[in-house]
C-alpha positions, 0 to 999 in steps of 0.5 A: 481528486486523487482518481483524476490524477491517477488517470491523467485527467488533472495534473498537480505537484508531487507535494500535493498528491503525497499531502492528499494521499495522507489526508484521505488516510487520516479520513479512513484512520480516524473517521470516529464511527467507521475508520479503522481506529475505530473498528480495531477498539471494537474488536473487528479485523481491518484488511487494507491494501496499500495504506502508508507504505505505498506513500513512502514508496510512490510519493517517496520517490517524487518528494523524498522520503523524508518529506513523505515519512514526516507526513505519514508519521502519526498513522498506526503501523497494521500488525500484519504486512503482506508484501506481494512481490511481483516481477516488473514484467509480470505486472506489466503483462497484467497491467496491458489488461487496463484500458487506460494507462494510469500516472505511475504505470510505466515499467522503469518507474515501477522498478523503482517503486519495488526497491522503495517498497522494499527499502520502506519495509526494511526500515520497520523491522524490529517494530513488531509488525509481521512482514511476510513477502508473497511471491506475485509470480504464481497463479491466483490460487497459490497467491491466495492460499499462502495468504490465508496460512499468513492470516490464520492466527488473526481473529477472522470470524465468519470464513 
């Protein structure tokens, strides 16, 4: 559902996407054998992207942030943040590669989602989780580099 409505195929209220975005995160957090509350208890590493923050900043800025904290309240904080901060025009320029233009693309509303980015994680210093800001506006290699140097001290088998 949340696919179709990313593209445009199916329209629904803001409430609505927010309360199926925390749902969908409640299945990967919770799910008993495979959800990462499970895979944390038994020692694995969970690598996600977006998770609650990007609620707080998307859905946030429809529904307010409020409304969008309180449904996202009960769901673990990860250990570690990496925040890559890209300028607009730079995932613009990306973006141009898509074939379709998705809901929340446009250039003015994606400068509003990196100040509620920014605004979410400030809100969380002091909690314990690492922040880190990655600079987006550099090649892949760089990006990638300065991420695993982030990661290093996590328990990362295998690589």
């Amino acid at each position: 559902m949340l696919r179709a409505i990313l593209a445009r195929d199916v329209r629904a209220h803001p409430r609505t996407v927010a309360l199926l975005y925390a749902a969908d995160r409640s299945e990967h957090v919770h799910e008993p054998q495979a959800g990462i509350e499970a895979r944390t208890r038994s020692g694995e590493l969970v690598i996600s992207d977006r998770y609650l923050f990007s609620s707080l900043a998307y859905q946030g800025l429809e529904c307010g942030y409020e409304y969008v904290f309180g449904l996202n309240a009960g769901f673990p904080l990860p250990e570690c943040l990496i925040f890559l901060d890209t300028p607009i025009e730079v995932c613009q320029e990306r973006l141009s590669d898509r074939r379709k233009v998705e809901l929340y693309d446009g250039a003015a509303f994606q400068s509003r989602v990196r100040d509620a980015y920014l605004r979410a994680i400030e809100q969380y210093t002091g909690t314990g989780m690492a922040v880190s800001l990655v600079d987006g506006d550099r090649p892949a290699g760089l990006i990638h580099s300065e991420i695993w140097k982030i990661l290093a001290g996590m328990p990362i088998s295998g690589v």
